[in-house]
N, C-alpha and C positions, 0 to 999 in steps of 0.2 A: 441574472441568476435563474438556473433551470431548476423548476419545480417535480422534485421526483416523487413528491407525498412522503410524509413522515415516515424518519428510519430508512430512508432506501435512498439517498444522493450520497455522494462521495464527492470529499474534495482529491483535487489533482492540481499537481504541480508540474509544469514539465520543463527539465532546462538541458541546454545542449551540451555535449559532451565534446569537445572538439577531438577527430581523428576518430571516434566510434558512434555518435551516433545520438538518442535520446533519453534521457535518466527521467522516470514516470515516477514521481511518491504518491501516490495514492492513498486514503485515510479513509472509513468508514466515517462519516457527519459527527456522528453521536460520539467519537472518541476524540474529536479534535481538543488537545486541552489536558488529557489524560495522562496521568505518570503514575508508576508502574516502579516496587523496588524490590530485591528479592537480595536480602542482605546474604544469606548463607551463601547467593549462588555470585555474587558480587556482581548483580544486573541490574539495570536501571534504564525501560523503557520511556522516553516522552513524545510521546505524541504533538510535536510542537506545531503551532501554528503558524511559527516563522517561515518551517520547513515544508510543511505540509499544504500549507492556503495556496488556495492561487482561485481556480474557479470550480463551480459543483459541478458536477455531471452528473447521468442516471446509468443506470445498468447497460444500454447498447456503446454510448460512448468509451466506458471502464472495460470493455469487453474487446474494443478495440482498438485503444491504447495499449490495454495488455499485450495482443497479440503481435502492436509493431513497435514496440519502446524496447530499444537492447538493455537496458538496466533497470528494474522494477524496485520500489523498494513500498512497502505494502504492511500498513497497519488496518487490525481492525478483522474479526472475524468474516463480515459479509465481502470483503474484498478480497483475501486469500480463499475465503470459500470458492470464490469465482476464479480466481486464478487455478484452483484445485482439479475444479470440476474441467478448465481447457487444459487441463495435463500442464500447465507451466511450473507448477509448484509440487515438489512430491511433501505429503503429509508429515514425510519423518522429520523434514527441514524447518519444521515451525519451531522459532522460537516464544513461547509463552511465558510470560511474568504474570502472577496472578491475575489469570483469565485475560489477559489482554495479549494477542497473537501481534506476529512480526518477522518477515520472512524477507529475504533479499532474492533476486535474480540476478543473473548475469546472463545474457545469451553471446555467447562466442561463435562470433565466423572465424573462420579460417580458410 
């Protein structure tokens, strides 16, 4: 287990996609566990551990999984933060349930 100092490791899962490629969940540490309901809007984030565990990474690792995973799927503000800031994610696309972000990618070749 990689020691990124508190508040700054992310877990990452990554499983193959047969025919495209690699699906990255990625979760900020501190949200693993987290659920999220927004009855009016009929939403209901979880952060689950099932989906989400695999191993911790720090910041260069997360930054470059990002960059080569065709499917992202990304809880947790410091990880969409980072996906933001490399243009993978535009801002409008965030979904938020009471303060807890969650944003899907798809990158398509053709």
């Amino acid at each position: 287990m990689e020691d990124c100092g508190v508040g700054r490791g992310f877990s990452l899962r990554l499983i193959e996609v047969p025919g495209y490629g690699v699906m990255a969940a990625l979760a900020d540490l501190e949200e693993l566990g987290r659920v999220e309901e927004d009855r009016d809007r009929g939403l209901r984030l979880e952060v689950s551990p099932a989906f989400y565990s695999g191993r911790i990474v720090c910041m260069e690792e997360a930054r470059r999984v990002l960059s080569t995973a065709t499917i992202l799927v990304l809880a947790g503000r410091r990880i969409i933060s980072l996906a933001v800031e490399m243009g993978l994610v535009n801002p409008d696309s965030i979904l938020e349930v009471n303060g807890l972000p969650h944003v899907q990618v798809y990158k398509f070749r053709f």
